[in-house]
C-alpha positions as CSV (number, residue, x, y, z in Angstrom):
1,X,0.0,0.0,0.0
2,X,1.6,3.5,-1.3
3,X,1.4,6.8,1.2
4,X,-2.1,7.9,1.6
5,X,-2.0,10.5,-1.2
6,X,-4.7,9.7,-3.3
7,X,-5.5,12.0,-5.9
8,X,-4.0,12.4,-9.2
9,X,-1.9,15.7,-9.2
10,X,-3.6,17.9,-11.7
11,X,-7.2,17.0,-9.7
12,X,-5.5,17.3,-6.4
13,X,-4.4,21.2,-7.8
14,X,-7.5,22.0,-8.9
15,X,-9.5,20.7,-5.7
16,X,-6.8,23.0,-3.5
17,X,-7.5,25.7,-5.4
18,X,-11.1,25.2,-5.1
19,X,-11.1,24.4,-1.5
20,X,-8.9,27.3,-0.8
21,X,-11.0,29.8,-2.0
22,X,-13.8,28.4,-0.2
23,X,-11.8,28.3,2.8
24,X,-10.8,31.8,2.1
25,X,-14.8,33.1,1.7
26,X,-15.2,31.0,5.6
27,X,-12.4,32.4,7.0
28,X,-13.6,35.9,6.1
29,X,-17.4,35.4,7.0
30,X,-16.4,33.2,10.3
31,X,-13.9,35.9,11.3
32,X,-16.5,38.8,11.4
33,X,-18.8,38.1,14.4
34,X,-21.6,39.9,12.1
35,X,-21.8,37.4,9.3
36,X,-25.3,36.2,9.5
37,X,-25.4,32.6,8.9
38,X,-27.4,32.5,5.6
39,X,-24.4,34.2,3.8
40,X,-22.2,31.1,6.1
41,X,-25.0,28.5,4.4
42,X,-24.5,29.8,1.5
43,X,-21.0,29.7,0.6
44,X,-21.0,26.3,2.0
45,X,-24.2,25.3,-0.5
46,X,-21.6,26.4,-3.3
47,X,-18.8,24.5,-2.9
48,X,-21.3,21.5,-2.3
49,X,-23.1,22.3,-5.5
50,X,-19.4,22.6,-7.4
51,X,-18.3,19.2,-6.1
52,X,-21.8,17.9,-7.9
53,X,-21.0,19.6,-10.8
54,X,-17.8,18.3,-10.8
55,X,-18.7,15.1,-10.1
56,X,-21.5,14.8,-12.1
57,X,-23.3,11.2,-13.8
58,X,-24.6,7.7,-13.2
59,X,-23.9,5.5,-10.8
60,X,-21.6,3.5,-13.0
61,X,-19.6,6.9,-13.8
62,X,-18.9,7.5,-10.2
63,X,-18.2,3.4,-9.5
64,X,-15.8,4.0,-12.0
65,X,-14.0,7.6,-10.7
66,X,-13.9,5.7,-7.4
67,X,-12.4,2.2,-9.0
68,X,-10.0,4.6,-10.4
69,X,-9.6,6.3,-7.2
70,X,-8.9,2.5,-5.0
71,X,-6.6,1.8,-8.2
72,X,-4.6,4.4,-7.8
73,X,-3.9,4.2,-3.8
74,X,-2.7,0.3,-4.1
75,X,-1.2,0.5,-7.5
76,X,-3.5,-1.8,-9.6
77,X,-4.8,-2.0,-13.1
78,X,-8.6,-1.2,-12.7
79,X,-9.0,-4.4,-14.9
80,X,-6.9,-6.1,-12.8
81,X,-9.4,-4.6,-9.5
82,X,-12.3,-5.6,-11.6
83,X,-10.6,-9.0,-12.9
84,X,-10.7,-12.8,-11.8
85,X,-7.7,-12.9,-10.4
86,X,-7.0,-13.8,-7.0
87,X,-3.5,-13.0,-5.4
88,X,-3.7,-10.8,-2.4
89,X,-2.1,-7.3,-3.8
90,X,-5.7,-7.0,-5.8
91,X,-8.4,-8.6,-3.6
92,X,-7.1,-6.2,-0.7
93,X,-8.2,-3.0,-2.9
94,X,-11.3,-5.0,-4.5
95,X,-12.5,-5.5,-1.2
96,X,-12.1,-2.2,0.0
97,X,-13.8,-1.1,-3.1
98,X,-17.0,-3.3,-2.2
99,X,-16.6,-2.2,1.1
100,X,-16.8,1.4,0.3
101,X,-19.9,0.9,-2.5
102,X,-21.6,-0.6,0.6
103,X,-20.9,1.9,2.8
104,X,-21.5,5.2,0.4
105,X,-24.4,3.5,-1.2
106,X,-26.1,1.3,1.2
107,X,-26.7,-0.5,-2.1
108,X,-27.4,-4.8,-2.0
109,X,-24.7,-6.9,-2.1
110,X,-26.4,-8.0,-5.1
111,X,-26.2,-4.9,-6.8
112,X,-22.7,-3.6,-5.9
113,X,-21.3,-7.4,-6.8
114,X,-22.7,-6.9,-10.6
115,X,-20.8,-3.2,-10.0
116,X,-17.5,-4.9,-9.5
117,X,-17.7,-7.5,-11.7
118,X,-18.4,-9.9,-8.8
119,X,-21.0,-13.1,-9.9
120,X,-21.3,-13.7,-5.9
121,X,-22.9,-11.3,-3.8
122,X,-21.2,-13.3,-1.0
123,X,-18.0,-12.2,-1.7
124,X,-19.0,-8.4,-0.9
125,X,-20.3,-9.6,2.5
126,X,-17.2,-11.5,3.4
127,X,-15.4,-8.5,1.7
128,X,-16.8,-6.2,4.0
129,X,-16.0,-8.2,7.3
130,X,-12.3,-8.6,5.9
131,X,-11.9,-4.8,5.6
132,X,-13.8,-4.2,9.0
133,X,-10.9,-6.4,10.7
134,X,-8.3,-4.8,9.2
135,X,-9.4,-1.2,10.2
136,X,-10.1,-2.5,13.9
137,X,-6.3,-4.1,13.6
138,X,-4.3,-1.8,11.4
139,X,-4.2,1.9,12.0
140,X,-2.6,3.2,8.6
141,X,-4.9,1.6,6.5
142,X,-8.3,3.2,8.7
143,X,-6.7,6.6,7.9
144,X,-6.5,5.8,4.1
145,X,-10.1,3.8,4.2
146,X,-11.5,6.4,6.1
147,X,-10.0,8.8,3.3
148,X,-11.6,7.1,0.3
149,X,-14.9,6.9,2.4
150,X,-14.7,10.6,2.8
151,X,-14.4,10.6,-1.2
152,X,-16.8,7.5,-1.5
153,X,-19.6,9.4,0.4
154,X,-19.5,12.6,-1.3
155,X,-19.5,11.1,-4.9
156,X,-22.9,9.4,-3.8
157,X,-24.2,11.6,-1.7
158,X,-27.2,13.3,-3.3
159,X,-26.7,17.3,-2.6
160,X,-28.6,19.2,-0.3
161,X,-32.9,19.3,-0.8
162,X,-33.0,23.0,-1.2
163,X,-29.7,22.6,-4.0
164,X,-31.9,19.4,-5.9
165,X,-35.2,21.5,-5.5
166,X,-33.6,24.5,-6.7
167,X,-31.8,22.7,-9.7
168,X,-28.3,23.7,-8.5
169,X,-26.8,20.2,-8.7
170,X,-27.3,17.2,-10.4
């Protein structure tokens, strides 16, 4: 398992730069004890609505950006993530990918199994207690798990009611 850096450089710059301005617009508004909070809401409503624009399509678009995303962080082919094989350098990240479908979904096992090219839905549910044990047991990988869950969550998250009712994100 590589560092816990898990963002492609040229996405990682652009989601400082973002984040840093958003940070900047807080830091301003938090810092003047006369902000009311509906400007506070509404800065935050933007950045929320961005990472929805950003991060727009179908479930299979963002099970993909996140295969990539697991890919990436242990240094696997997504076909090989995806794949048949068996050796332990890819069923540690395809677990952790079921693991995290199941947890920013709360789809069936059924469902994220056809996702991951699984023809078991078993496997996600011993894949799930596999990666459970290993965050109870080893410390480094929680942080990077807890990481990708962070990025998991958000990619199928649906935005805020008053952003979908407004049309401001998908």
């Amino acid at each position: 398992m590589t560092a816990p850096f898990i963002l492609a450089p040229a996405d990682l710059a652009k989601a400082m730069a973002l984040l840093n301005s958003r940070v900047e617009a807080l830091e301003a508004l938090f810092g003047d004890a006369a902000a009311d909070s509906a400007r506070r809401r509404a800065i935050i409503d933007q950045a929320i609505e961005d990472f929805h624009a950003q991060t727009a399509g179908t479930p299979a678009d963002r099970v993909r950006r996140l295969t990539g995303l697991v890919s990436e962080e242990w240094g696997v082919a997504q076909a090989e993530l995806l794949g048949p094989a068996r050796d332990a350098r890819i069923v540690r990240p395809r677990f952790v990918l079921g693991w995290l479908l199941r947890r920013a979904t709360g789809w069936s096992y059924p469902v994220i199994a056809r996702h991951i090219g699984r023809s078991d839905h078993t496997s996600v549910i011993y894949a799930e207690r596999r990666v459970e044990g290993w965050r109870e047991r080893q410390p480094d990988f929680r942080l990077v798990t807890d990481q990708l869950l962070t990025i998991a969550n958000a990619l199928f998250r649906p935005p805020p009611e008053h952003l979908a009712a407004e049309g401001g994100a998908e």
